[in-house]
N, C-alpha and C positions, 0 to 999 in steps of 0.2 A: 480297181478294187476286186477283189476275189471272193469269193462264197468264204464261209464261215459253217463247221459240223458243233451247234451248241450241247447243252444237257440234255435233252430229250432223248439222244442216238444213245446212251448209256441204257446199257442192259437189251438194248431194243436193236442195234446194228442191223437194221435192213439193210438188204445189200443192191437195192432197185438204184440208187441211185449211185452209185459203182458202174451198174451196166449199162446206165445210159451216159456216164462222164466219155466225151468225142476224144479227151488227151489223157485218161487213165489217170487222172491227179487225184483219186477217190483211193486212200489205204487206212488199214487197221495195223494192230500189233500182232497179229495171224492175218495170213492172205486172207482174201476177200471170198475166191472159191470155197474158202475153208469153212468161212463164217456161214456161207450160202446153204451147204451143205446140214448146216444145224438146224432142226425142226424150228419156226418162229416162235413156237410156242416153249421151246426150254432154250433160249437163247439166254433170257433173265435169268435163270438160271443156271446156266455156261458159263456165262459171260457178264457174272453181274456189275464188271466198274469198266468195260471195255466200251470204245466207242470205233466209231470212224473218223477220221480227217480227211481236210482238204489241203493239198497243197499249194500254197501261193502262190508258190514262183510257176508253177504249169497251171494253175485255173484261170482259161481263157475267160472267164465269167458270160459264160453261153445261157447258164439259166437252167439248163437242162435238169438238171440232177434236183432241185426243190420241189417243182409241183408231183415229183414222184416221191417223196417222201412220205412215209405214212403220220411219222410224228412230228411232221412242221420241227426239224431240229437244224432247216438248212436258212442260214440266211447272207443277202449282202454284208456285208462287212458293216455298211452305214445302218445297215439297217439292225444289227441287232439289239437286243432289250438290251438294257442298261443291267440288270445281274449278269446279263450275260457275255460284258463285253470282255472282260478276260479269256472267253474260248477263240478269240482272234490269235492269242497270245499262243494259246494251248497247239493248237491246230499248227503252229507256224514251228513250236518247238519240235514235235516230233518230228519232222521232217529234217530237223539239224542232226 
């Protein structure tokens, strides 16, 4: 099972948990130094329908990358909420 990036990462793309992924499976639609580089606080405003992903086929599901998360938008695949289990979907496609 692999992590999961739900609705919360939209607008908000912290990139803490980018720097602590061990296999780099943590990407956006702009690199991730890119994102980094944008003050947090006009991120919503940069970047307001943008999120991050994880990718499945590299997320050794180490754990690492959720309790750094500031908006709880990371979770196990099993575990996520029920509105939100379509970003397993989302997450999986960008990567194709």
């Amino acid at each position: 099972m692999a992590y999961v990036i739900a609705e919360p990462c939209i607008a908000t793309c912290d990139t803490a948990c980018a720097s602590v992924c061990p296999v780099d499976c943590i990407r956006g639609p702009i690199p991730v130094d890119e994102i980094a580089r944008i003050p947090a606080a006009l991120r919503g405003s940069q970047l307001p329908r943008l999120q991050l992903y994880i990718d499945p086929e590299i997320c050794i599901c180490c754990g690492a990358c959720q309790p750094v998360c500031p908006v709880d938008a990371i979770f196990e695949e099993q575990d996520l909420p029920e509105s939100q289990r379509h970003y397993r979907e989302v997450n999986a496609r960008f990567f194709r």
